[in-house]
C-alpha positions in Angstrom: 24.0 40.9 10.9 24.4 38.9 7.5 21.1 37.2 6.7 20.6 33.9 4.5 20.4 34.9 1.0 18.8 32.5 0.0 18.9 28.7 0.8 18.5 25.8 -1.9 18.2 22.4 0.1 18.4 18.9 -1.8 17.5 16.5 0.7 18.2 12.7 -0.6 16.8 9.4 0.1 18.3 6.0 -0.8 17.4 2.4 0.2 19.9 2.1 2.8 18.6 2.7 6.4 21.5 5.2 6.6 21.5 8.0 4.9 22.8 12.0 5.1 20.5 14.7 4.5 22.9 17.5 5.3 23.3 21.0 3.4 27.1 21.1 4.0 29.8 18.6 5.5 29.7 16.7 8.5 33.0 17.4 9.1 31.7 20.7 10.1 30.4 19.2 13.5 34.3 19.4 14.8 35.4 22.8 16.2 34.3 26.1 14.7 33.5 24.5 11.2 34.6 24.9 7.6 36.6 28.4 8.2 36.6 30.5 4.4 39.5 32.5 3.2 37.9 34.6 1.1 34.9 35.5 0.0 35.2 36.5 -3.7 34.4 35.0 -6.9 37.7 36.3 -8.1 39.9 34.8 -5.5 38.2 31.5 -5.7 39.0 31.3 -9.4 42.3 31.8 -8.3 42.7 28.9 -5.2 40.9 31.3 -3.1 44.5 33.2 -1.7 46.2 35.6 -3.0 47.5 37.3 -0.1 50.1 39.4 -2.0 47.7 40.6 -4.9 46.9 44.3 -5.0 44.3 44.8 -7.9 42.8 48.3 -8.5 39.6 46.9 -8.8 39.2 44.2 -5.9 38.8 44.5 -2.6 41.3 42.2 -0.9 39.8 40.6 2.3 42.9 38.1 3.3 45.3 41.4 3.6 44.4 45.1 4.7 47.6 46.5 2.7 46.3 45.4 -0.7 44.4 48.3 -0.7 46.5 50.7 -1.5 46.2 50.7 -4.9 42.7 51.0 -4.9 41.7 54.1 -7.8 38.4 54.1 -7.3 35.7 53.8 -4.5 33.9 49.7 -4.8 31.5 47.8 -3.9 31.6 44.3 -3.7 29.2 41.6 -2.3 28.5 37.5 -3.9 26.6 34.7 -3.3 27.7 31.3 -3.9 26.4 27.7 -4.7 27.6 24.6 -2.8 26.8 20.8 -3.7 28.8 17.7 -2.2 28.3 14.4 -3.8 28.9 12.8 -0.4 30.0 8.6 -0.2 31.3 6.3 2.8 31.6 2.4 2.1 28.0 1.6 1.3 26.2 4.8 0.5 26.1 7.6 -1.2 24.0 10.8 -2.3 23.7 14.5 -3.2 23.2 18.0 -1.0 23.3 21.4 -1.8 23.0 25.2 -0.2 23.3 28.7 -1.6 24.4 30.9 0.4 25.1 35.0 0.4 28.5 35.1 0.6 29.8 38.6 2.1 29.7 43.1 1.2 32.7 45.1 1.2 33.3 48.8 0.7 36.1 50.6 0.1 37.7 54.3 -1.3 40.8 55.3 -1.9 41.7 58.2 0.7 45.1 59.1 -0.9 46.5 57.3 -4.3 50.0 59.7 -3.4 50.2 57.7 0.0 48.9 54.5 -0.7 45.7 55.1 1.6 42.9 53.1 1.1 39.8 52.2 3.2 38.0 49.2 3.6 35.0 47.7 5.8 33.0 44.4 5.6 31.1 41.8 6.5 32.4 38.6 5.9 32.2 34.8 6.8 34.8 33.4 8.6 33.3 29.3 9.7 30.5 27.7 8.4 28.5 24.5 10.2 26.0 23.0 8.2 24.9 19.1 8.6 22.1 16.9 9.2 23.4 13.1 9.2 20.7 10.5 10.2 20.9 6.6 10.9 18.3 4.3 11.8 18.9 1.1 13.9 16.1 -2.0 13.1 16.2 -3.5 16.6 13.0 -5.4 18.9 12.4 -1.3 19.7 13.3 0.6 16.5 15.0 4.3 16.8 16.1 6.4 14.5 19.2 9.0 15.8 19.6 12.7 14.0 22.6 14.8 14.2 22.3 18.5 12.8 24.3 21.3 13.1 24.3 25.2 11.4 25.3 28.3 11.8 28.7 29.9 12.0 30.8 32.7 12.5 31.0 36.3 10.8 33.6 38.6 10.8 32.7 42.7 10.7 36.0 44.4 9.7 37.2 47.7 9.2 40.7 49.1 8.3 43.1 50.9 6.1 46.4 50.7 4.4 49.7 52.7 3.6 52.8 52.9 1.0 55.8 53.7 3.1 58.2 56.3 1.2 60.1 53.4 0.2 57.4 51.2 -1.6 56.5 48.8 1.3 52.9 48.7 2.1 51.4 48.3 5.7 47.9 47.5 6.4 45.7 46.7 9.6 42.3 46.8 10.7 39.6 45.9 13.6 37.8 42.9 13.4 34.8 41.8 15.6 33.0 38.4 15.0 30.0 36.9 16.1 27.6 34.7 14.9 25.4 31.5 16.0 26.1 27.8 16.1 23.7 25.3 17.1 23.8 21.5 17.6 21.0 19.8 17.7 20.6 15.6 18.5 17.5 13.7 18.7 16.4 10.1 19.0 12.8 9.2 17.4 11.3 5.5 18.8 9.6 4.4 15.7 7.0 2.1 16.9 3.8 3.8 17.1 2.7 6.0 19.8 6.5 5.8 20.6 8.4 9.1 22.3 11.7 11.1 21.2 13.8 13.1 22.7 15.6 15.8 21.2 19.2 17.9 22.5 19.4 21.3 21.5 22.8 23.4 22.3 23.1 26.8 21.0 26.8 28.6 21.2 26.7 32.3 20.9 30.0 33.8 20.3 31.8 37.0 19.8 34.9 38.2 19.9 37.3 41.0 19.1 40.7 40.0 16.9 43.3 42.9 14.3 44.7 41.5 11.0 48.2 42.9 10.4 49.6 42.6 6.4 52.6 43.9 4.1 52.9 44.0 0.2 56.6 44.4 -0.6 58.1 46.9 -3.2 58.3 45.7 -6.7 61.7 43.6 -7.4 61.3 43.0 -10.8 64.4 45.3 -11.6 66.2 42.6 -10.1 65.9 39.7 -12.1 67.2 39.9 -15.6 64.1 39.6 -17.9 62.5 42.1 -19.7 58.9 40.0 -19.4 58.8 39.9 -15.7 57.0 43.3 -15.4 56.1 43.2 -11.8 57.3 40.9 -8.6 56.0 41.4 -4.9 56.4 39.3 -1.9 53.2 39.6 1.3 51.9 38.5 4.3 49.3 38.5 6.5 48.3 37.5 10.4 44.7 37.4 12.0 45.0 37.2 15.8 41.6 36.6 17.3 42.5 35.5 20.7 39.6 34.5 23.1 35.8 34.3 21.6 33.2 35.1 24.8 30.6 32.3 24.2 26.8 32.3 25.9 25.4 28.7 25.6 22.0 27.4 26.4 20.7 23.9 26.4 17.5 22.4 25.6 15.6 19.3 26.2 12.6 18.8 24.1 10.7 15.2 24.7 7.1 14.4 24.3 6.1 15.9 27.6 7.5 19.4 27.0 10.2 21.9 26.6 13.2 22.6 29.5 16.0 24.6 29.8 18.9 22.6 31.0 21.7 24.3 31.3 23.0 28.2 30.7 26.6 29.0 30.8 29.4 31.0 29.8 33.0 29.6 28.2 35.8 31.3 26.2 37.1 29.7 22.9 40.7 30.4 22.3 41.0 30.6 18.4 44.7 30.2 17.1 46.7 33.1 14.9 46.3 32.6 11.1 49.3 33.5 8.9 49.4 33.8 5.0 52.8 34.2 2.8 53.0 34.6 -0.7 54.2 36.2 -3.7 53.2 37.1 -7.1 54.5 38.0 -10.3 53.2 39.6 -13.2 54.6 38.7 -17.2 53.8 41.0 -20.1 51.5 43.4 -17.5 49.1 41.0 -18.6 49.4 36.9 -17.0 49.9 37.2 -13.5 51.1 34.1 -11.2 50.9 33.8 -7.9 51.6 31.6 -5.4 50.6 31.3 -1.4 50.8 29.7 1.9 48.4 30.0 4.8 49.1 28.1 8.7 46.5 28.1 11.3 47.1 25.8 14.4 43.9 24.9 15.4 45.4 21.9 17.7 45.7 24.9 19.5 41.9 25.8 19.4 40.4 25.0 23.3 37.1 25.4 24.7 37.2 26.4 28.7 41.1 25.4 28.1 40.3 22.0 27.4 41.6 20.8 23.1 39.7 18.7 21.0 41.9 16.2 20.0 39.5 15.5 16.1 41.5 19.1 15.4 45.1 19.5 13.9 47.1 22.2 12.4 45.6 23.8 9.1 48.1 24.1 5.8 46.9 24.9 2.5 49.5 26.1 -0.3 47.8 27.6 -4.0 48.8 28.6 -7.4 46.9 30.6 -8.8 46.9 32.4 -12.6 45.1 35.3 -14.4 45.2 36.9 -17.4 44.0 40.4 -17.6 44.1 42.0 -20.7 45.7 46.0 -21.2 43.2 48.1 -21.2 42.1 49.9 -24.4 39.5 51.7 -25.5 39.1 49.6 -28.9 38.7 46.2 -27.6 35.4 44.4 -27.7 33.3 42.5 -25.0 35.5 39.3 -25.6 38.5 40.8 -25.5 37.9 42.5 -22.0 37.4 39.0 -20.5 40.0 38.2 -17.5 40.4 34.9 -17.2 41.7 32.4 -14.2 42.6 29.3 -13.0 44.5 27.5 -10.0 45.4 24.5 -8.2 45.4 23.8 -4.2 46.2 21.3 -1.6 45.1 21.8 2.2 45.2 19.8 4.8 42.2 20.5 6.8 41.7 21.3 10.4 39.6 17.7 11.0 41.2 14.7 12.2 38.4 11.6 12.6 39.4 8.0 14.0 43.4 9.3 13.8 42.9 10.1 10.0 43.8 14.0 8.6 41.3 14.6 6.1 43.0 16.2 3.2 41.2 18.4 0.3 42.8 18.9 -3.2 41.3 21.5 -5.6 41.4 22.7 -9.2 39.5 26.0 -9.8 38.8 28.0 -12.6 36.6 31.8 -13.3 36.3 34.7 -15.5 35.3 38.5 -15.1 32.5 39.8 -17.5 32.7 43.3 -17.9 29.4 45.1 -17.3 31.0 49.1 -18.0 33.9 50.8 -17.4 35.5 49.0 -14.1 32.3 46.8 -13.1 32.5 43.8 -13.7 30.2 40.2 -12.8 32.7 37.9 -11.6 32.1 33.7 -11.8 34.3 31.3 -9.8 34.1 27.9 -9.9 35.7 25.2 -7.5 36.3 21.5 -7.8 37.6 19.3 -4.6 38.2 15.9 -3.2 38.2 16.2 0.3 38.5 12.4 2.9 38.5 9.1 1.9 35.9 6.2 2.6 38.5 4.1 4.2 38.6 4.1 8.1 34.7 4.7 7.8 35.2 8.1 6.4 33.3 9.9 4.4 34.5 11.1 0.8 33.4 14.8 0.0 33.6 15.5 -4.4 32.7 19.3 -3.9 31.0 21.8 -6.5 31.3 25.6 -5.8 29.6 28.1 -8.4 30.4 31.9 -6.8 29.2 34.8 -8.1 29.9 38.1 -7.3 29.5 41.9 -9.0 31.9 44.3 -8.3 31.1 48.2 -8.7 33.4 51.2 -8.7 32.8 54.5 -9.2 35.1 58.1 -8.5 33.5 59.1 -5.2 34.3 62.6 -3.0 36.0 63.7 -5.9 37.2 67.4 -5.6 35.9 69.7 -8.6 37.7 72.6 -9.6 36.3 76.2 -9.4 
């Protein structure tokens, strides 16, 4: 089971008798949470998609057939650094987490056949707030929402080239994790009482990702710079997540179990398009679409109407430089930016919250094919009309990537 890292929490106060001391966005209090697409340092420098990217040294976790071009045996894993800048009509402030981020694995089988293993542990949804408001009244109170946890996805598959060029890919994924929600009301006079709510989801679930990479068509198109050009795809079908709940009570008199239950959580399908296309073998552009209709998401069969259907399209760029034995450190840097717009899953008071983002990263090479990657994200998520709150998001990710020529057969 992935463990916390490590956690970095800036808790703020201002004069205001309302203020958020969160770790992430209290958005995340609707549905499953923040849901990641991927993991990497590399992919977030990119705008974090990148479904129809195979890269002999990455691991690709958004589609099982970019493996196949795996050449040698990787390890991957990152951490990541997250601070909002959070604002609504009257107030504003600062919070912050770090967070381990995920671990894959991966070998190439058979280079011949396009064969390539991979397994992992991932995040899939993230809930992380703590909002707080305080009301001045004969009997003063003060009311505190908090939420965290999320989901985790363990994954293991493999892809293959088809004698034709076209790649398939597939693999098993379970996920679990634990979400809690937590309210509680504190009377502020002294000697006063509180009373707190604590509901604890534990959910798990079995789901198959399904992905293609298509053969290269540059021969196609009529330009002598267009090295390489691929279309891809990928769908995640999770299906129903089998949740155990408990509730708590927790006042001044003592501790009591309320309530234990089982529900089912119907998560919809998520499907990624995009292509890519490679200039000189060295500045590759890509560009992709993901859907996930998570008006569809239900609980028991019942919809949460604060949920809508999930879009995000990216452009994404990198320049990797041909190898050669005489450059220098510098000149083995791969640099690489993007662009994205997403409407989110979250719908509050009949207003989609929208995110745009501009990101940015570079690989460092440590030795031959290991490399320290650095991503860096910047985004504008909600408004602070319709008492919303505005989200100016910072993500610093950093991951290390190692590969080395494993079950290699020596000759007698």
């Amino acid at each position: 089971m992935m463990k916390k890292f490590l956690i970095i929490a800036v808790v703020f106060m201002i004069v205001s008798p309302v203020y958020y001391g969160q770790n992430g966005s209290s958005y995340t209090r609707i549905g499953l949470g923040d849901v990641e697409h991927s993991y990497s340092a590399r992919r977030l420098g990119m705008g974090q998609l990148g479904v129809s990217v195979a890269d002999e040294n990455f691991i690709n976790s958004l589609n099982p057939a970019g493996w196949y071009k795996l050449s040698k045996s990787r390890i991957e894993f990152g951490l990541y650094y997250n601070g909002m800048f959070l604002s609504d009509n009257s107030n504003s402030g600062y919070v912050a987490e770090t967070e381990f981020s995920g671990l894959t694995i991966a070998f190439p089988a058979s280079q011949l056949y396009g064969i390539g293993i991979a397994a992992g542990l991932v995040p899939f949804s993230n809930v992380s707030y703590n909002v707080e408001q305080t009301f001045y009244t004969d009997d003063p109170y003060k009311l505190t929402y908090q939420g965290s946890g999320g989901l985790t996805k363990l994954f293991l598959g493999t892809s293959y080239k088809l004698p034709f060029d076209l790649v398939l890919g597939g693999s098993v994924d379970y996920y679990f994790g634990n979400l809690k929600y937590k309210s509680r009301i504190d009377f502020l006079e002294a000697g006063s009482s509180f009373a707190e709510y604590e509901n604890v989801f534990r959910p798990d679930g079995v789901g198959v990702t399904f992905g293609f990479i298509s053969p290269d068509f540059s021969s196609l198109i009529d330009s002598g710079s267009i090295t390489d050009f691929r279309f891809g795809g990928s769908i995640s079908y999770l299906g129903n997540l089998n949740i155990d709940s408990i509730l708590t009570a927790t006042s001044s008199s003592g501790i009591d179990t309320v309530s234990y239950g089982k529900a089912k959580a119907g998560v919809p399908f998520r499907l990624s398009l995009g292509l890519n296309t490679v200039f000189n073998n060295e500045y590759l552009l890509s560009l992709d679409y993901t859907f996930q209709p998570w008006s569809d998401y239900k609980i028991n069969g019942f919809k949460r109407p604060e949920l809508r259907n999930f879009q995000k399209v990216s452009l994404g760029f990198e320049y990797k430089p041909e190898k050669d034995p005489g450059n220098s450190f510098w000149e083995q840097i791969i640099w690489r930016t993007g662009l994205s717009f997403e409407e989110t899953q979250y719908s509050v008071n009949n207003e989609g919250i929208n995110q745009y983002s501009v990101t940015g990263g570079f690989s460092l090479p440590i030795s031959n094919d290991n490399t320290l990657d650095i991503g860096i994200l910047y985004a504008i998520r909600g408004t602070t009309d319709f008492n919303l709150i505005k989200e100016n998001v910072i993500r610093l990710s950093l991951g290390i990537s190692f590969g080395e020529l494993w079950f290699v057969r020596r000759e007698n």
